[in-house]
C-alpha positions in Angstrom: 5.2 23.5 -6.9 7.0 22.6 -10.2 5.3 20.1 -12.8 6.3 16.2 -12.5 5.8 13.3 -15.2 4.9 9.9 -13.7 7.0 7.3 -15.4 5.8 3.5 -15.2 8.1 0.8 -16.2 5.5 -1.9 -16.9 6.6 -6.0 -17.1 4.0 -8.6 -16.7 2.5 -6.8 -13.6 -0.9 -8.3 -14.1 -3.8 -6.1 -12.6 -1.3 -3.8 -10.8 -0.7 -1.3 -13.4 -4.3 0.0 -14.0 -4.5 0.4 -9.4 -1.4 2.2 -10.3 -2.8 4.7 -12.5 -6.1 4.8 -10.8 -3.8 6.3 -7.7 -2.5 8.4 -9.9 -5.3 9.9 -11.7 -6.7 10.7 -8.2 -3.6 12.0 -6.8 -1.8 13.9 -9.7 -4.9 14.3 -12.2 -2.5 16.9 -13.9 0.1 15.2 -14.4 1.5 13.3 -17.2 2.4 9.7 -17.1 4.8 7.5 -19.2 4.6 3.7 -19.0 7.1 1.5 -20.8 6.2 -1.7 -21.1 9.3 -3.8 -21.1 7.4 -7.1 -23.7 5.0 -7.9 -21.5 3.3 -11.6 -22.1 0.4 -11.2 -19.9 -1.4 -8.5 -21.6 -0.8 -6.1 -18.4 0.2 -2.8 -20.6 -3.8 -2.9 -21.8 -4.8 -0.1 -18.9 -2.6 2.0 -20.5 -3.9 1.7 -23.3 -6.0 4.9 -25.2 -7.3 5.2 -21.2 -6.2 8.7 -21.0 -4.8 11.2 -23.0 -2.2 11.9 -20.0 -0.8 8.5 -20.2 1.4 7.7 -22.8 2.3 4.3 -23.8 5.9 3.3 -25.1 5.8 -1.0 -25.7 9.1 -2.1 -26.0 9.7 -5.1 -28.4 12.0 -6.5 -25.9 12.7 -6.2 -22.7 15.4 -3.6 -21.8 15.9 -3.9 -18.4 14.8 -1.4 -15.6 17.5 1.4 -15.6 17.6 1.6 -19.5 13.6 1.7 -20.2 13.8 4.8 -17.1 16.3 6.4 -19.3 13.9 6.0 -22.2 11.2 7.6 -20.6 12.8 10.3 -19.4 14.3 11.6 -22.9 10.4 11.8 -23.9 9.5 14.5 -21.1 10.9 17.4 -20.1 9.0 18.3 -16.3 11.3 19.0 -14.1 10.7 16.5 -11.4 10.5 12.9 -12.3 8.3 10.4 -10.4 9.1 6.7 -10.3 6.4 4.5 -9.9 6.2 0.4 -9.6 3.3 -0.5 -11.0 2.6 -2.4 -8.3 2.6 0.7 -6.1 0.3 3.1 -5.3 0.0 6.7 -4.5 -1.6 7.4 -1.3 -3.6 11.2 -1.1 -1.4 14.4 -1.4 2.3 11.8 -2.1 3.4 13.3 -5.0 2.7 16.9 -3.2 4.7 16.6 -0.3 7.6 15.1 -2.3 7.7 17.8 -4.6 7.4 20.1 -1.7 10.7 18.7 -0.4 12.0 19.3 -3.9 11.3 22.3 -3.8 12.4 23.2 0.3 15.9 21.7 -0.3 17.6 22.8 -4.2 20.2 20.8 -2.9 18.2 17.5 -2.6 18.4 15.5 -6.1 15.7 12.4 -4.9 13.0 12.3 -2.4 11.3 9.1 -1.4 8.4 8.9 0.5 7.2 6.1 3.4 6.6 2.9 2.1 4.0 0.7 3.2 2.5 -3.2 2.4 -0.9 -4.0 2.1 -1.2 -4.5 5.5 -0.1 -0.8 6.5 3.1 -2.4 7.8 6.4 0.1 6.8 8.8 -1.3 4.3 12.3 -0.4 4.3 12.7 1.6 1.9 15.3 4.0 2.9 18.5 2.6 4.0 22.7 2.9 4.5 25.6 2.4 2.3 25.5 -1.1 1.9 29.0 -2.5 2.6 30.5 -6.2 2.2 28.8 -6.7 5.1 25.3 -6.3 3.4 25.9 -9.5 1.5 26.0 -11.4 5.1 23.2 -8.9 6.9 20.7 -8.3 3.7 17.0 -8.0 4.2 16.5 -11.8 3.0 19.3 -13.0 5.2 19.3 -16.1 7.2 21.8 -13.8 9.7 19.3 -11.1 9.7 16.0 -13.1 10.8 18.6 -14.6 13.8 19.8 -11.0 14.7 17.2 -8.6 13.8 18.3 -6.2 16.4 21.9 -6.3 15.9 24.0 -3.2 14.7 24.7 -5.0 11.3 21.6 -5.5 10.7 19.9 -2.2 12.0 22.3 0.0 9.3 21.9 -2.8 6.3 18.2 -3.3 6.6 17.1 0.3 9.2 13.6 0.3 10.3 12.5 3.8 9.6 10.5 4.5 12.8 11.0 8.1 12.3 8.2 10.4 11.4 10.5 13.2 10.9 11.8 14.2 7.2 15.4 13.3 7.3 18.5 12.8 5.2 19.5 9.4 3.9 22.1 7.6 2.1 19.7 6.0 -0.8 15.7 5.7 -1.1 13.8 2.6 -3.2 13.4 2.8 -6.8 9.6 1.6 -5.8 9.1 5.0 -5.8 11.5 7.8 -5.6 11.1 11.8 -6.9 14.1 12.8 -8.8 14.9 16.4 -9.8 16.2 16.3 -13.4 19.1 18.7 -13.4 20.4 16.5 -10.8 19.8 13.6 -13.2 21.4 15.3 -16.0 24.4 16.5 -14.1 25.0 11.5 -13.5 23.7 10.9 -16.9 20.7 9.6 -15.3 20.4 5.2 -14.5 23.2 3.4 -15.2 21.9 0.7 -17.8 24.2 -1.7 -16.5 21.8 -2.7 -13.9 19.1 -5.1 -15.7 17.4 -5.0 -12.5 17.7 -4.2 -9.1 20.9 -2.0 -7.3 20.4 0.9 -9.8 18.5 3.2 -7.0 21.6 2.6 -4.9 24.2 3.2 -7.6 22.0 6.2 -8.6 21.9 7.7 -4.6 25.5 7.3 -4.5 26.9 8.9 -7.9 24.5 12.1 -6.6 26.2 12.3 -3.7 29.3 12.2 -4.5 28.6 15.3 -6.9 27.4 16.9 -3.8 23.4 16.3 -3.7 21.6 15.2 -1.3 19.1 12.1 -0.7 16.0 13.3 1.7 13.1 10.6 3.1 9.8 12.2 3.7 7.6 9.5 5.8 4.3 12.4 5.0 4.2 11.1 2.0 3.1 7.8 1.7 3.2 5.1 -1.1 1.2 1.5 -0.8 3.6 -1.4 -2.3 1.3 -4.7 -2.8 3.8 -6.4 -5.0 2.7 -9.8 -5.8 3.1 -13.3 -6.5 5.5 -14.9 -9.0 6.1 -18.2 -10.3 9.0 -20.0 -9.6 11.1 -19.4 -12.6 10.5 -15.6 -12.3 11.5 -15.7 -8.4 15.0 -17.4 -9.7 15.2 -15.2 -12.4 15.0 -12.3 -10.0 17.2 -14.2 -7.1 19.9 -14.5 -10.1 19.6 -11.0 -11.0 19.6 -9.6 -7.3 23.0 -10.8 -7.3 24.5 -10.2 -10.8 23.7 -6.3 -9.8 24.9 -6.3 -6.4 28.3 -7.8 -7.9 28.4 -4.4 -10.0 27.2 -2.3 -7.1 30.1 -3.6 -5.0 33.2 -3.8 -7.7 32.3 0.1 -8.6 31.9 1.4 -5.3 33.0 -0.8 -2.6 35.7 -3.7 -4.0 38.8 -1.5 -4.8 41.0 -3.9 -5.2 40.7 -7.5 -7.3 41.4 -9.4 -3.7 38.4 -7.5 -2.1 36.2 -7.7 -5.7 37.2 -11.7 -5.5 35.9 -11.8 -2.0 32.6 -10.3 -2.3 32.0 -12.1 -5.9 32.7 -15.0 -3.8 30.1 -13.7 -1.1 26.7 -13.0 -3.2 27.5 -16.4 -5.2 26.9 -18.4 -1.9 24.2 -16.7 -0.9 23.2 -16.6 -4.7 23.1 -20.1 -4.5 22.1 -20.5 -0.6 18.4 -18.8 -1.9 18.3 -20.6 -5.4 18.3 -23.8 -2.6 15.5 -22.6 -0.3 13.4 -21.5 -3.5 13.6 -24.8 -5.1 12.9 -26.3 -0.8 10.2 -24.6 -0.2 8.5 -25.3 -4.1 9.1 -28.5 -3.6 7.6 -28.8 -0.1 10.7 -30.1 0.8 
């Protein structure tokens, strides 16, 4: 099985981070982790902290966004298979190995992402379809998708991976995805564009069309707790959602201004359709 690096990308994750490298420690006790801590306020980065001479930390003095701290971290390794972590997320017994065993099956696979699950044991979606204008109406936090849950739309925009066999896929979650790095190499690795959230899509796609291939291994199994937020972070992040699934959709999708017009026009409503039910429901409205 070829070495992996473990990269982190830390930002006011509160006690997450060190149940992140705990899983870690027990899973990969060999191999070496990166965590960049994007200015945390909250004193989260601490577990990384001189806790291990496998974990390296890189503190950012602002914060650089997602796709560009990634990029960071990978110029300071060289293993050949690159594990993305949330620190929020953590490694259930033998995930990293069959990942990299996938790796390792298929040389034409560039990412591998394993089953997903909450806190309850409940599967997340975390491997998915082309999203499509259509995804702006049929999301996962769509008001159409809780109404229609079993409709085709909503089936290929939001799939429920009931499948316990390792498959092909259009594009895995960042949460936690192993990437091989000459496939990385061959895209120029995240597109720093994306301040936060889209860039596993973007990524998944620009493989593919080199010719790689995106693989979903439901053996391998990841715990995602996540957390809550205040409200100013959950608008931050509603606001953000958006802005990067405005780029997703003029680069790969919107071809023309009149369709890049449309689905700018799209995301803004349902921009500002969540921005309203955040600021209902804190209200108690």
């Amino acid at each position: 099985m070829s070495s992996s690096v473990v990269i982190v990308i830390n930002f006011n994750s509160g006690r997450h981070l060190e149940r992140c490298l705990d899983s870690i420690r027990a899973d990969a006790p060999q191999a070496p982790v990166i965590v960049v801590d994007n200015a945390s306020t909250d004193a989260s980065q601490r577990p990384a902290e001189g806790s291990n001479t496998r974990v390296r930390l890189v503190a950012n003095t602002v914060n650089v966004g997602f796709a560009k701290a990634v990029n960071q971290a990978i110029a300071l390794s060289d293993e050949p298979y690159i594990l993305l972590l949330n620190p929020d997320c953590a490694l259930e017994p033998g995930a990293l190995e069959g990942l990299a065993a996938e790796l390792d099956r298929f040389p034409e696979c560039a990412i591998v992402g394993p089953r997903i699950l909450d806190a309850d044991g409940g599967v997340q979606g975390s491997v998915r379809g082309d999203p499509n204008l259509l995804s702006g109406l049929f999301g996962r936090s769509s008001s159409l998708t809780r109404m229609f849950p079993r409709s085709g739309l909503a089936l290929r925009n939001v799939p429920t991976p009931v499948s316990d066999e390792r498959r092909q896929a259009d594009w895995v979650s960042g949460a936690c995805m192993l990437c091989r790095r000459t496939a990385l190499d061959q895209v120029q690795g995240f597109d720093e564009r994306y301040f936060l959230y889209w860039e596993d899509a973007d990524l998944c796609k620009r493989l593919r069309a080199k010719g790689f291939t995106i693989r979903h291994v439901p053996g391998s199994r990841v715990r995602h707790i996540g957390g809550q937020s205040s409200r100013t972070a959950r608008r931050l992040a509603i606001r953000a959602f958006h802005r990067s699934a405005y780029l997703y959709y003029a680069t790969h999708v919107a071809r023309t201004p009149v369709v890049r017009g449309l689905a700018w026009l799209m995301l803004q409503a349902r921009c500002q359709l969540m921005l309203m039910t955040e600021r209902s429901e804190t209200s108690g409205l």
